[in-house]
N, C-alpha and C positions, 0 to 999 in steps of 0.2 A: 504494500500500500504506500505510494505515493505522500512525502511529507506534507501539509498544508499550513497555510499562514491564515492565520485569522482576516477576515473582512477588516477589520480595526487597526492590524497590526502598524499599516503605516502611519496613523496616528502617532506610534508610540515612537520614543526618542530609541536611536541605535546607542549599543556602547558605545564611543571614541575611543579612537587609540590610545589616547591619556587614563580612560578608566580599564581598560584592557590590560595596560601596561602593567596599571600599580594590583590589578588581580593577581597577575602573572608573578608577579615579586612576592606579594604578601601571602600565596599558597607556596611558593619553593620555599620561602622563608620559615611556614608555618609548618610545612613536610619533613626540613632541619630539625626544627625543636620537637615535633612528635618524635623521629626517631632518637633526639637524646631522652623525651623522657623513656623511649622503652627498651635504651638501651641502661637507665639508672643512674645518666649523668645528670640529669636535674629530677629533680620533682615533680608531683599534680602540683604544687602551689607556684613555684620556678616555672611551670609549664602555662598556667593561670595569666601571671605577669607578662611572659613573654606574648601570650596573644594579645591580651590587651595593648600594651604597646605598638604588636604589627597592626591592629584594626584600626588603630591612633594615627600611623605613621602613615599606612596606605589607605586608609579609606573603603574598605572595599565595597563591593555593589554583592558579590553571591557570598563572600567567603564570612561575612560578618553583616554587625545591623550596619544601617547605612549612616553617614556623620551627616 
């Protein structure tokens, strides 16, 4: 079955390169810290902080709420 786009969809805004981008960085970024925590080099609470700061830093649009 053929993908389809909504009747409305062009209403809606596309990502830009600039929010793609800081997705891009703040999932490799957040991919690092998941594997230190499960490798036991930081913590749940170490791992806590760290997200917060990437969702601070990049903003993201899927990966986190929106700023």
């Amino acid at each position: 079955m053929p993908a389809m786009s909504r009747p409305d969809s062009a209403e809606e805004a596309a990502m830009t390169a600039e929010q793609f981008e800081r997705e891009k960085r703040y999932q490799a970024a957040l991919a690092i810290a998941r594997d230190m925590l499960r490798q036991g080099v930081i913590d749940e609470v170490d791992f806590l902080r760290v997200e917060a700061k990437l969702t601070e830093k990049f903003c993201p649009i899927f990966g986190g709420f929106l700023c």
